[in-house]
Backbone as JSON Lines, residues from 0, in Angstrom:
{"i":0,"aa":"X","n":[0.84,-1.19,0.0],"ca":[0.0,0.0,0.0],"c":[0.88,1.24,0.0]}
{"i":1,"aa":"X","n":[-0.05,2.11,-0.44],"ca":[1.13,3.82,-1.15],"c":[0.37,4.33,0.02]}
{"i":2,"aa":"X","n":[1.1,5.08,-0.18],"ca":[0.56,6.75,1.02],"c":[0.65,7.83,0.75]}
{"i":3,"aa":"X","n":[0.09,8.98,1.09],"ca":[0.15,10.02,0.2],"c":[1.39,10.68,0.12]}
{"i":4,"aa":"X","n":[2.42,10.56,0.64],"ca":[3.91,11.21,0.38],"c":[4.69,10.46,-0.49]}
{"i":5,"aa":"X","n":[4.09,9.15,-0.54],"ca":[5.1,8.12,-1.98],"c":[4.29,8.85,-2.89]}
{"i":6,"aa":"X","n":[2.95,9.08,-3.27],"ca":[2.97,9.83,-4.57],"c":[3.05,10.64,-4.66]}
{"i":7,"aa":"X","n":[2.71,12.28,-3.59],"ca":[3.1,13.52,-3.74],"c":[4.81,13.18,-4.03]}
{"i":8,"aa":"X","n":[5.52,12.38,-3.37],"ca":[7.19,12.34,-3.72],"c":[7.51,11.71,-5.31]}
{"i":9,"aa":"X","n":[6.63,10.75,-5.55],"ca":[6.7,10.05,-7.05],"c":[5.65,11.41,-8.09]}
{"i":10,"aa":"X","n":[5.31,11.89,-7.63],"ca":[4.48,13.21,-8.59],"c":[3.77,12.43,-9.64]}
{"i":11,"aa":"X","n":[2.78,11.23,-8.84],"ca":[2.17,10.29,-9.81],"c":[0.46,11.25,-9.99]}
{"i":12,"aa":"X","n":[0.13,11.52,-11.07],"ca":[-1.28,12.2,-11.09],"c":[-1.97,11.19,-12.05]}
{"i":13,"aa":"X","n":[-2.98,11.83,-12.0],"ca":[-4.08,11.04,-13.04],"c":[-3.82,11.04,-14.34]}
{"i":14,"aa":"X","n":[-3.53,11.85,-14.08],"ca":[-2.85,11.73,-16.62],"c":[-1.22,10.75,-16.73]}
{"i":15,"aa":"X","n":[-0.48,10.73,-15.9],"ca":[0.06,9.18,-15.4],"c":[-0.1,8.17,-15.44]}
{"i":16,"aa":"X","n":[-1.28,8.05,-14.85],"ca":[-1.7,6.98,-14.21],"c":[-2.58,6.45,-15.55]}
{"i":17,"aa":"X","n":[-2.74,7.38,-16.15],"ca":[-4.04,7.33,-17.26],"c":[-3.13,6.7,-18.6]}
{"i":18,"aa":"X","n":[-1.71,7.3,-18.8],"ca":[-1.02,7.32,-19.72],"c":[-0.27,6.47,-19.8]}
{"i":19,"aa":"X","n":[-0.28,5.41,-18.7],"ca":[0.43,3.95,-18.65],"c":[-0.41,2.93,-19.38]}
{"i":20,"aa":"X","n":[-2.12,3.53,-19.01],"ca":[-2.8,2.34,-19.66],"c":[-2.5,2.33,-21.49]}
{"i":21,"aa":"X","n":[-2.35,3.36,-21.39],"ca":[-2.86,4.27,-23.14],"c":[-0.93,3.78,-23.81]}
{"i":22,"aa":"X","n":[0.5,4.45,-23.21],"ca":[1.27,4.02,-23.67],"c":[2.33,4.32,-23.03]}
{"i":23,"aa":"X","n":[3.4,3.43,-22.68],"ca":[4.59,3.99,-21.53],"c":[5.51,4.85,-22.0]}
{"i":24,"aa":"X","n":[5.59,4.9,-23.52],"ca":[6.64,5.86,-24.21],"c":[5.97,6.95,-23.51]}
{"i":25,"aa":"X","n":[4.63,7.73,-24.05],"ca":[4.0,8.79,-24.2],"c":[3.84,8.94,-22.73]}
{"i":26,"aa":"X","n":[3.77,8.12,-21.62],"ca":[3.97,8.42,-20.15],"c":[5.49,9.29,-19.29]}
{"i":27,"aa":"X","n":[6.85,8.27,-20.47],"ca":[7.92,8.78,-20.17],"c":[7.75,10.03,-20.54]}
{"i":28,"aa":"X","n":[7.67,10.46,-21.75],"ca":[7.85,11.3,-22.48],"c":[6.96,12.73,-21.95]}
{"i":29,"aa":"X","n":[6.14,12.13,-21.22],"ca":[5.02,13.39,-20.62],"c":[5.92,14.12,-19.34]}
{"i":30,"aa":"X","n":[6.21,12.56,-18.28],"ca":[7.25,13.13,-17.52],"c":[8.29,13.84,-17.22]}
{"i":31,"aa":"X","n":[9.1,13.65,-18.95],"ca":[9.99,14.47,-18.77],"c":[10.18,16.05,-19.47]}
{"i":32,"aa":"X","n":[8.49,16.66,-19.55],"ca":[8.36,17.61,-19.99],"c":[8.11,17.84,-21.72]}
{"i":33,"aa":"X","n":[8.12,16.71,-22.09],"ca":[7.54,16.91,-23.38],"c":[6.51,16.75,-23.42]}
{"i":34,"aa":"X","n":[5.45,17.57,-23.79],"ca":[4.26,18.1,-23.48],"c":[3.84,18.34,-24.76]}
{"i":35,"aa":"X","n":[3.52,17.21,-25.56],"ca":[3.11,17.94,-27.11],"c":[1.7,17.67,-27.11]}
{"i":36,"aa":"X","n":[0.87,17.89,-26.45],"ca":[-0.43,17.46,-26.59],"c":[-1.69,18.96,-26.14]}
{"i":37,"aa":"X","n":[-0.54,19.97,-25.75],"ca":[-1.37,21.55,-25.72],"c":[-1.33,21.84,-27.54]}
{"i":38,"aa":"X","n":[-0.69,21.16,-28.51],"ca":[-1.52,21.52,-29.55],"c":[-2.3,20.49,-30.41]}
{"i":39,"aa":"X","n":[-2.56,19.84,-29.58],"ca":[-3.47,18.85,-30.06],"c":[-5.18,19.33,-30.19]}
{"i":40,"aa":"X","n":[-5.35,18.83,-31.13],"ca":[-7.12,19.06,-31.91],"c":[-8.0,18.57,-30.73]}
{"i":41,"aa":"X","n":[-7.5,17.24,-30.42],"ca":[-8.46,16.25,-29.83],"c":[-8.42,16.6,-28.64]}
{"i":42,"aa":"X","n":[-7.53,16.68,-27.72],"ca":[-7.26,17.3,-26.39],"c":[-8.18,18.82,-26.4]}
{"i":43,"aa":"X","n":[-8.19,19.58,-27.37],"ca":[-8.53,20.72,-26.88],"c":[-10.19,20.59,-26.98]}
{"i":44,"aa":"X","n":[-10.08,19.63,-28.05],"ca":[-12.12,19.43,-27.93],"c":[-12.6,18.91,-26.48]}
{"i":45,"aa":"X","n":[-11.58,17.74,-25.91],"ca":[-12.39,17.53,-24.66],"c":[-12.36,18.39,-23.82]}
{"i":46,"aa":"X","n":[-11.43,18.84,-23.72],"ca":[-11.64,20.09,-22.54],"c":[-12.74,21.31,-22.57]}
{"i":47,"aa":"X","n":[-12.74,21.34,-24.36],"ca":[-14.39,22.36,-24.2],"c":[-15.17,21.61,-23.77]}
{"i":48,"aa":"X","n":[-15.55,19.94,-24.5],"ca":[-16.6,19.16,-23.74],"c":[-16.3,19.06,-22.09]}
{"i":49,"aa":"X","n":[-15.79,18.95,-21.85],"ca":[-15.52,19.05,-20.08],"c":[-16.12,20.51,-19.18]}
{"i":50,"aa":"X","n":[-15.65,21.74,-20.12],"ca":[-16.05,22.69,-19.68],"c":[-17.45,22.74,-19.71]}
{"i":51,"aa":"X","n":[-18.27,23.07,-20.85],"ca":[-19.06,23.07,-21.36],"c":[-20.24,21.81,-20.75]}
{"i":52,"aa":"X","n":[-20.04,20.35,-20.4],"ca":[-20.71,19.72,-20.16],"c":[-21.56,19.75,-18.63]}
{"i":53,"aa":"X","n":[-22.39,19.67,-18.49],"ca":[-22.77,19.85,-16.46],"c":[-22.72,20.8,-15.99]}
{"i":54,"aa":"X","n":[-23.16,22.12,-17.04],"ca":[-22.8,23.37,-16.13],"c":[-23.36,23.69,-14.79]}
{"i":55,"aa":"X","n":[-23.83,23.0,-14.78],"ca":[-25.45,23.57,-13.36],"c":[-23.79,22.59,-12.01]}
{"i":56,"aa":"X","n":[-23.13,21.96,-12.5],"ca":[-22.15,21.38,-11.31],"c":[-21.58,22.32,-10.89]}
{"i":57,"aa":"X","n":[-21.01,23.03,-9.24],"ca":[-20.66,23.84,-9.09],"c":[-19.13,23.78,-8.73]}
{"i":58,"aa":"X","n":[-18.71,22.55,-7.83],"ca":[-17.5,22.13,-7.86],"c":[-16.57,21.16,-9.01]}
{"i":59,"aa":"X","n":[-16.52,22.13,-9.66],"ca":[-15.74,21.5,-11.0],"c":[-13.5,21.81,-10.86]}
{"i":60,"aa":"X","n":[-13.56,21.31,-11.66],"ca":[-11.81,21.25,-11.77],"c":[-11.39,21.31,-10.34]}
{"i":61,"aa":"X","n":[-11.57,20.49,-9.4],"ca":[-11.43,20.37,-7.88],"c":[-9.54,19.77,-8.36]}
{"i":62,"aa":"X","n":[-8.72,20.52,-7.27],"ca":[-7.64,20.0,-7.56],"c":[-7.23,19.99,-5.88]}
{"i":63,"aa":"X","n":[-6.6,18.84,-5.87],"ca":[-5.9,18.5,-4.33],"c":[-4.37,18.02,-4.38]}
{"i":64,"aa":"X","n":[-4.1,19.18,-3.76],"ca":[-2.56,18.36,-3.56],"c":[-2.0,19.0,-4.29]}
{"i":65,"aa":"X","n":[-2.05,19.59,-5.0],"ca":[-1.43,20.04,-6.37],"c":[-1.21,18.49,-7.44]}
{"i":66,"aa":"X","n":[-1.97,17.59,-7.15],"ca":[-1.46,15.89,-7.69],"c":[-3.08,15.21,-8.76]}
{"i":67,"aa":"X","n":[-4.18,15.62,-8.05],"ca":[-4.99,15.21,-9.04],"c":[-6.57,16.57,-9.0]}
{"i":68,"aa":"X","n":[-6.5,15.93,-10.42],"ca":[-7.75,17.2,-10.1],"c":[-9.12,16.29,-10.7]}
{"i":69,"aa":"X","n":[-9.91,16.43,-10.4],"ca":[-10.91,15.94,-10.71],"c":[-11.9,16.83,-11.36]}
{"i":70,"aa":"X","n":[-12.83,16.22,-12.41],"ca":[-13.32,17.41,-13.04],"c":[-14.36,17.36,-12.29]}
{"i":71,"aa":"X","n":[-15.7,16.86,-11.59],"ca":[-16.94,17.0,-10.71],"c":[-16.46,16.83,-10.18]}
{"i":72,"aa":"X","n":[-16.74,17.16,-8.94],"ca":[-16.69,16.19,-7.09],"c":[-17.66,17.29,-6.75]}
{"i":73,"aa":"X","n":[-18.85,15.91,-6.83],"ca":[-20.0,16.0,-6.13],"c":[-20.16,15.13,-4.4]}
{"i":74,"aa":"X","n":[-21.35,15.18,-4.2],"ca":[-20.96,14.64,-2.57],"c":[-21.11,13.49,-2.48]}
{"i":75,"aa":"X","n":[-21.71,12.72,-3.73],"ca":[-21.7,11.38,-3.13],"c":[-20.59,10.28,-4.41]}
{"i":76,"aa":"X","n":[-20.21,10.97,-5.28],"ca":[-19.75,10.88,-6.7],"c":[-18.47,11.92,-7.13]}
{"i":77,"aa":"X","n":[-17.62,11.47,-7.48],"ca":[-16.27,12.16,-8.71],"c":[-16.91,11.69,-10.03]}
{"i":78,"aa":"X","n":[-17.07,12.69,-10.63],"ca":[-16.99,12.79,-11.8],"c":[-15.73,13.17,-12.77]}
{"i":79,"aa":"X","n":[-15.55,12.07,-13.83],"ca":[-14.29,12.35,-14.82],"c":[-15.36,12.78,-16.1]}
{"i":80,"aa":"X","n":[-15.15,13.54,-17.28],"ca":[-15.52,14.24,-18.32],"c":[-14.78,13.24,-19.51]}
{"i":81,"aa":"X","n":[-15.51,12.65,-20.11],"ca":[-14.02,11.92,-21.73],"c":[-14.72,12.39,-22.75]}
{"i":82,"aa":"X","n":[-13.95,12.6,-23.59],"ca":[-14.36,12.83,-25.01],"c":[-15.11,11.65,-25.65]}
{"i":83,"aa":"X","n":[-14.19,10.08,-25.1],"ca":[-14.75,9.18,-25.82],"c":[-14.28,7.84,-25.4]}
{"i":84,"aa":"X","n":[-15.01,6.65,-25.82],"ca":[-14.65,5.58,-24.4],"c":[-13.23,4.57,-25.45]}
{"i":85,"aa":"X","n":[-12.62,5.22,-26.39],"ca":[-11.95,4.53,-26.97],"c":[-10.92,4.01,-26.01]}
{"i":86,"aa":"X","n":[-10.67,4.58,-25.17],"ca":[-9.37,4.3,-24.08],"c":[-10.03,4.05,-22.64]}
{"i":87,"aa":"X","n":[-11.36,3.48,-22.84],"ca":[-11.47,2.93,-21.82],"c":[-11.26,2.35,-20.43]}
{"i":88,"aa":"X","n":[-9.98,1.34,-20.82],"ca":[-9.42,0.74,-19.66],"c":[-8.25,1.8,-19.23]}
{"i":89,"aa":"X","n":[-7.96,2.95,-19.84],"ca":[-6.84,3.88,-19.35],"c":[-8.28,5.03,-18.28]}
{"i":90,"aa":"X","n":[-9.13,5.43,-18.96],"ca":[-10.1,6.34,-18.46],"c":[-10.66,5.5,-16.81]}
{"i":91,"aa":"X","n":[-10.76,4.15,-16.88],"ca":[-11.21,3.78,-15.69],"c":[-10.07,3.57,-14.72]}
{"i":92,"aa":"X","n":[-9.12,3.12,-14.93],"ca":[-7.87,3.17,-13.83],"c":[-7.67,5.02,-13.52]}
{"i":93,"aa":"X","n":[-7.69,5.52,-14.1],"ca":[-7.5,7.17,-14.06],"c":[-8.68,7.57,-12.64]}
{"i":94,"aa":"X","n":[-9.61,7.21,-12.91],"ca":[-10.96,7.17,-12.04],"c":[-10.53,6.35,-10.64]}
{"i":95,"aa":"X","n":[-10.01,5.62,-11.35],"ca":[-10.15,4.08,-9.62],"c":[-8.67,4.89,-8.89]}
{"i":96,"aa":"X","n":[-8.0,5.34,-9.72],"ca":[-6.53,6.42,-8.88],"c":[-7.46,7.66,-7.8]}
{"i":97,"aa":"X","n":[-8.32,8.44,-8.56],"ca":[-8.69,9.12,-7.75],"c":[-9.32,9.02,-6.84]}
{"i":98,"aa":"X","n":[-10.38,7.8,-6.69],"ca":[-10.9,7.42,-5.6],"c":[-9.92,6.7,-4.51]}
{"i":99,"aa":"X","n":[-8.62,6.2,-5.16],"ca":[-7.91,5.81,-3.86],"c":[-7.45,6.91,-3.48]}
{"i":100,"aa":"X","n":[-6.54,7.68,-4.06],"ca":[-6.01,9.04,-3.27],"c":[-6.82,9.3,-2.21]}
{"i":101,"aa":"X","n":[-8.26,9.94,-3.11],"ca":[-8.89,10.25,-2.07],"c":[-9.7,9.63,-0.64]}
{"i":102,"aa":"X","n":[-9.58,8.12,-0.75],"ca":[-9.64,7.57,0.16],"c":[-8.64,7.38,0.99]}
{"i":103,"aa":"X","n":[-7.16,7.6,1.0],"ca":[-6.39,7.9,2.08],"c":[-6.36,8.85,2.67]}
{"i":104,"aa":"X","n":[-7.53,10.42,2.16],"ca":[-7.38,11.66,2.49],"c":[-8.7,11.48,3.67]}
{"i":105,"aa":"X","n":[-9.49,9.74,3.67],"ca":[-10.58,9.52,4.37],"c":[-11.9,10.38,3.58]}
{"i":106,"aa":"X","n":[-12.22,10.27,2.21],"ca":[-13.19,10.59,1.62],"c":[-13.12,9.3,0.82]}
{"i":107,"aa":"X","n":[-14.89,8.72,0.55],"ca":[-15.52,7.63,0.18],"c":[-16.4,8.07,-0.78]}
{"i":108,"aa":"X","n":[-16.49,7.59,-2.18],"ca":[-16.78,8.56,-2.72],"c":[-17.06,7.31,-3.63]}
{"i":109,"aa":"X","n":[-18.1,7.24,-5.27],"ca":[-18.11,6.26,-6.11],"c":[-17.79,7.27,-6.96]}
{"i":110,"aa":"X","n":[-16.87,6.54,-8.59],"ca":[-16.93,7.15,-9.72],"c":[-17.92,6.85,-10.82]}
{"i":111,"aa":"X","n":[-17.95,8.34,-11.77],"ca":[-18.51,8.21,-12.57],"c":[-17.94,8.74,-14.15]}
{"i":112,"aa":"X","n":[-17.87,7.82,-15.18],"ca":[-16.71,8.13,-16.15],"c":[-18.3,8.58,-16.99]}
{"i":113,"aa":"X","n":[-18.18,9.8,-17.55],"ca":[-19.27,10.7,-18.23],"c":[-18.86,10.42,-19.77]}
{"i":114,"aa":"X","n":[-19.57,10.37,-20.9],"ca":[-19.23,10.41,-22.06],"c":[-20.32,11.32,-22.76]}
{"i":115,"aa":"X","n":[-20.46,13.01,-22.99],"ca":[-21.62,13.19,-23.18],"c":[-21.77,13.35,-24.44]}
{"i":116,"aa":"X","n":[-20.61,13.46,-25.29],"ca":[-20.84,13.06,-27.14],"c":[-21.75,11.84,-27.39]}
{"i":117,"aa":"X","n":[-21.48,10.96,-26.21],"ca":[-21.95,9.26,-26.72],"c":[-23.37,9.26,-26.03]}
{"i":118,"aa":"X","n":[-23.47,10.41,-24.66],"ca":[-24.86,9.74,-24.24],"c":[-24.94,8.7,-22.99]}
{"i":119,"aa":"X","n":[-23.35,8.67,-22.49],"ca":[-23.3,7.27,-21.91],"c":[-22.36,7.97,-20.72]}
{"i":120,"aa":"X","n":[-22.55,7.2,-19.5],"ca":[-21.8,6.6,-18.24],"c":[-21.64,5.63,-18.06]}
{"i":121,"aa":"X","n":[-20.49,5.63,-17.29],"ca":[-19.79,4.12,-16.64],"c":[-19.58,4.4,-15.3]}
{"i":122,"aa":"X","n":[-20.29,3.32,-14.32],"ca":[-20.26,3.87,-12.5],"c":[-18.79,2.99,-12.51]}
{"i":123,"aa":"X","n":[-18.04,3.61,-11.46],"ca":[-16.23,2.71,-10.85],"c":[-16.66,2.49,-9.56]}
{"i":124,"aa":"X","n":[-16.34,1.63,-8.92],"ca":[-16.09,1.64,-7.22],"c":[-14.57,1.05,-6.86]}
{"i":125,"aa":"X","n":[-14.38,1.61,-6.1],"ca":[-13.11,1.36,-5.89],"c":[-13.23,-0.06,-4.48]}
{"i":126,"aa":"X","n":[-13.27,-1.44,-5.49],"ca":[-13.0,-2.44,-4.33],"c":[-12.24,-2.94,-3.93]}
{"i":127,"aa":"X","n":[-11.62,-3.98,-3.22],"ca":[-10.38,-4.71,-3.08],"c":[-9.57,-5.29,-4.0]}
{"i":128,"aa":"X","n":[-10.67,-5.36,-4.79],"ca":[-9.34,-5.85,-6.42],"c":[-9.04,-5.1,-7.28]}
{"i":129,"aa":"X","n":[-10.02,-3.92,-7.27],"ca":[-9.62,-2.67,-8.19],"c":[-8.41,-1.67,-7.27]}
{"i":130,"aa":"X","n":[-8.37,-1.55,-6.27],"ca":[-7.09,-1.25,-4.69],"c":[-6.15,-1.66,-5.45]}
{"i":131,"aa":"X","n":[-5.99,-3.49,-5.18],"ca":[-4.93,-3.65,-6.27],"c":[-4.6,-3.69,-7.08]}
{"i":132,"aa":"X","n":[-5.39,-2.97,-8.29],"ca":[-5.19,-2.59,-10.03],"c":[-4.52,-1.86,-9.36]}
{"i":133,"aa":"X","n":[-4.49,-0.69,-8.47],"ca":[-3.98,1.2,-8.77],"c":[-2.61,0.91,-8.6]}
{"i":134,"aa":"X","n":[-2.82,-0.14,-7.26],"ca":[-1.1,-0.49,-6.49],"c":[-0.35,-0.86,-7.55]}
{"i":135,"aa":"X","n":[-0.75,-1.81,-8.37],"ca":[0.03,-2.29,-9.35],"c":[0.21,-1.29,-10.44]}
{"i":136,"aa":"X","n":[-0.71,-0.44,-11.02],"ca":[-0.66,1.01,-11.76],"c":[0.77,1.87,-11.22]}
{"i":137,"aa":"X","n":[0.49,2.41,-10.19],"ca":[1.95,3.27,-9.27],"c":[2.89,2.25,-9.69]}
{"i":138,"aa":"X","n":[3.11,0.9,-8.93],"ca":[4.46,0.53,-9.08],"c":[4.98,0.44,-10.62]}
{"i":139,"aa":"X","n":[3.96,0.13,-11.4],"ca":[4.33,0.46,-12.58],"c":[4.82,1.3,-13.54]}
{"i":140,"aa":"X","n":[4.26,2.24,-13.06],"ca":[4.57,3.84,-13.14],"c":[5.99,3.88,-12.73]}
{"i":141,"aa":"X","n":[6.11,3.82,-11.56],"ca":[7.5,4.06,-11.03],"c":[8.38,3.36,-11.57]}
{"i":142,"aa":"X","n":[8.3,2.03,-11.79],"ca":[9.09,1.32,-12.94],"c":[9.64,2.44,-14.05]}
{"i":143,"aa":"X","n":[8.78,2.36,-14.73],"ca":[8.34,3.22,-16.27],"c":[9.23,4.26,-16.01]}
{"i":144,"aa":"X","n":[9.22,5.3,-15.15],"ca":[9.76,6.5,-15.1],"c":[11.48,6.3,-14.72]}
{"i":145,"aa":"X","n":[11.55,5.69,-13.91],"ca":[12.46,5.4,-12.47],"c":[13.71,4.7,-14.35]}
{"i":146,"aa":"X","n":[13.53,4.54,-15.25],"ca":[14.36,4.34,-16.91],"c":[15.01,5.54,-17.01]}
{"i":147,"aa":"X","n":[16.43,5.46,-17.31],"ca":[17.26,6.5,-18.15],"c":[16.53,6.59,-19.16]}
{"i":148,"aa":"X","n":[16.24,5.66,-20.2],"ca":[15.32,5.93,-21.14],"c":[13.95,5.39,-21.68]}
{"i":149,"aa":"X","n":[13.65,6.19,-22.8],"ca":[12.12,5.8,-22.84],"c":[11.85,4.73,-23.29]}
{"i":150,"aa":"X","n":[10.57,4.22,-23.27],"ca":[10.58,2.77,-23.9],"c":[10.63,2.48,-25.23]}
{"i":151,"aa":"X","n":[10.6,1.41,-25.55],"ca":[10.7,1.65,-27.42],"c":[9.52,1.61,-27.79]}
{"i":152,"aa":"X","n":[9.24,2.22,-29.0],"ca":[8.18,2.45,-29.59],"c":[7.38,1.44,-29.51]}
{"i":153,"aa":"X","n":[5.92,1.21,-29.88],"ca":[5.22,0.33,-29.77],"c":[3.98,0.74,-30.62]}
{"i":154,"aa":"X","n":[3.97,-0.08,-31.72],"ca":[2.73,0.86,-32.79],"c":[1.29,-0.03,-31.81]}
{"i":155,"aa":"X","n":[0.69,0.75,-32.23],"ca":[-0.87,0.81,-31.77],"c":[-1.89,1.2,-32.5]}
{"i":156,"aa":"X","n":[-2.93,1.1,-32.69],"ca":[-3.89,1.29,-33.71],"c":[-4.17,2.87,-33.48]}
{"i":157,"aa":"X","n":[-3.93,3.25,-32.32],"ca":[-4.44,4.74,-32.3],"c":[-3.15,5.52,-32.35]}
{"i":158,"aa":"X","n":[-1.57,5.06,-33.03],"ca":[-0.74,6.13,-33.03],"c":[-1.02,7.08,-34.14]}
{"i":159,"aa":"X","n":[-1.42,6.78,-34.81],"ca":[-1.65,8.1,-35.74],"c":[-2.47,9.32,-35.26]}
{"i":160,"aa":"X","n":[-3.62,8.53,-34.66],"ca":[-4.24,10.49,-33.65],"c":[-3.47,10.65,-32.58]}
{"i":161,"aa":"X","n":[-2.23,10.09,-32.17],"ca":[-1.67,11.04,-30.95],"c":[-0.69,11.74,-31.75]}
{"i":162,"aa":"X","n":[-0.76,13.08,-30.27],"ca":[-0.29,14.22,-30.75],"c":[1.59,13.93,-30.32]}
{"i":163,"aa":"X","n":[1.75,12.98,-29.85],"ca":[3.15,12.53,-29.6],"c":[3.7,11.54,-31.34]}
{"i":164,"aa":"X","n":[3.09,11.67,-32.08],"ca":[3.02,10.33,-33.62],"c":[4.41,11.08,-34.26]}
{"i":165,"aa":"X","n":[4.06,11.6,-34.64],"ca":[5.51,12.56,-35.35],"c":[6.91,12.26,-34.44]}
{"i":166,"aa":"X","n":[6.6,12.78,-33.02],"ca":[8.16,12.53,-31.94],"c":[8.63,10.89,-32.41]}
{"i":167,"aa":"X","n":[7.58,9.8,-32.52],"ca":[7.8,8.91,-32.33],"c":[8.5,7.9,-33.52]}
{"i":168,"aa":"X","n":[7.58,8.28,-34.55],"ca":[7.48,7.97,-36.15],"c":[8.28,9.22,-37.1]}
{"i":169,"aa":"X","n":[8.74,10.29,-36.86],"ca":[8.94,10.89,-37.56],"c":[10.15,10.71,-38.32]}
């Protein structure tokens, strides 16, 4: 089990945690300040959909710690915002991270992964076997990072829409 000073000290956040499921190059590569995804098309649409979606929510972009921010946190529910459920299993570990954080901070809370292009939700709870997805997520992470270098490439069906395709393929 982590505690909150192994990840405030490992500076593990949700787009981390999110970006291990999705790809470990583009995780290294985020870490170490390459940041090519502020001119990305697709990134900037979800974030209008994020803005734009649930306005009547009043606690939106809730950030703790300076480590994760959550886009709802309502009182009985975190809400995450996606553009789209293509990355699924990265969008729900991203979710099951924030409910553990915030259950060492002693808040109990269920997730809810929003898709409002599609029309659709997905409820998370964070149980004893999803506990140990995250544990195994971090140590993985820390693996991943804890490399002089990045990993080797790894084609994927979705490298062509990331905004990292060019660094990688070019």
């Amino acid at each position: 089990m982590f505690d909150r000073t192994d990840l405030q000290r490992l500076k593990i956040n949700g787009v981390k945690i999110n970006y291990l499921y999705v790809c470990e190059r583009k995780l290294w590569l985020f870490d170490r300040g390459i940041q090519l995804e502020e001119n990305s098309e697709k990134v900037l649409l979800g974030k209008l959909l994020s803005e734009y979606s649930y306005p009547s929510e009043t606690r939106r972009e809730v950030l703790i710690d300076d480590l994760i921010k959550i886009d709802v946190m309502g009182e009985e529910e975190i809400r995450e915002i996606k553009y789209s459920n293509s990355l699924a299993s990265a969008n729900r570990i991203q979710i099951l991270y924030y409910l553990y954080y915030l259950k060492m901070l002693g808040i109990e809370r269920k997730g809810i992964i929003n898709y409002p292009k599609m029309r659709r939700m997905e409820e998370v709870s964070l149980t004893p076997e999803a506990e140990r997805e995250v544990e195994q997520a971090i140590k993985r992470v820390e693996e991943v990072l804890s490399s002089p270098r990045p990993p080797e490439v790894k084609r994927k069906s979705y490298c062509p829409k990331c905004a990292y395709y060019e660094f990688c393929f070019g």
